[in-house]
N, C-alpha and C positions, 0 to 999 in steps of 0.2 A: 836261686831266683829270689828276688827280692818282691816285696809286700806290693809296693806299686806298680811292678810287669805282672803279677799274678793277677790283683784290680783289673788292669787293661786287657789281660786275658779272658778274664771272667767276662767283663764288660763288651769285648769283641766277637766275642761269641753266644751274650743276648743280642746284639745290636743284629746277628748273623739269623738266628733262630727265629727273631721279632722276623724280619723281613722272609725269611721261608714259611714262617706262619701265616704271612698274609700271601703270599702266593698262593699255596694250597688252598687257604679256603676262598680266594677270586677262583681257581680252576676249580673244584669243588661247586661250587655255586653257579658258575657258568656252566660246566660239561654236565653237572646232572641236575642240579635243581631247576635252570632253565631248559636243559635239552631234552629233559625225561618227565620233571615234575609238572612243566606251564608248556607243555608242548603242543595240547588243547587252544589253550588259550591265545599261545604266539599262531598258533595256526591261522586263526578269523584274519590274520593279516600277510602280505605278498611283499616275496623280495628278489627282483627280477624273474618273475613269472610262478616260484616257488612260493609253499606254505614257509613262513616264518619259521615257524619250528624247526618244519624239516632243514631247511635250511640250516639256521641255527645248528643242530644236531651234527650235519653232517662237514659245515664247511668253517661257521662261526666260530666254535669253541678250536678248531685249529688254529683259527688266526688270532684268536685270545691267549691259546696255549703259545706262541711265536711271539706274541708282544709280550707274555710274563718272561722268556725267556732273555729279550734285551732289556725290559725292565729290571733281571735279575743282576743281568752283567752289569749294567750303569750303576745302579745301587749299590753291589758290591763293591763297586773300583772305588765308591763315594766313600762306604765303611773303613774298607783294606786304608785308604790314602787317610781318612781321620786317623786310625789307630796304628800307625806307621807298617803297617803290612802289607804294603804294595811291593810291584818289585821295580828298582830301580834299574833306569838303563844304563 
């Protein structure tokens, strides 16, 4: 393997790491800092007839955790096709 596929190696797998890093800490920060830690707070407020929080708690961070999910896939396919790692039809 030569010096600059090893580069683009290394390089494609921070560009991979960077973007899993910031997944976890958005789910992180959604599922428990706001669903456990501010769930007081989001309370004082209604979201279709529910506390804030609970809601939040129970249905919010699903649908956070579904949008990281196709934000993962989009992003990726962005990376894969920069660093020539997609797959071709």
């Amino acid at each position: 393997m030569t010096q600059k596929n090893e580069d683009a190696g290394v390089a494609y797998w921070k560009a991979n790491l960077s973007l899993l890093k910031l997944c976890l800490a958005i789910w992180f920060f959604c599922s428990y800092v706001l669903g456990i830690f501010f769930v007081d707070a989001m309370n004082t407020m209604s979201l279709g007839g529910y506390p804030l929080g609970f809601w939040f708690a129970q249905q919010g961070s699903i649908y956070i955790f579904l949008f990281l999910i196709v934000f993962y896939s989009i992003r990726m396919g962005q990376i894969d096709r920069k660093f020539g790692m997609d797959e071709e039809e």
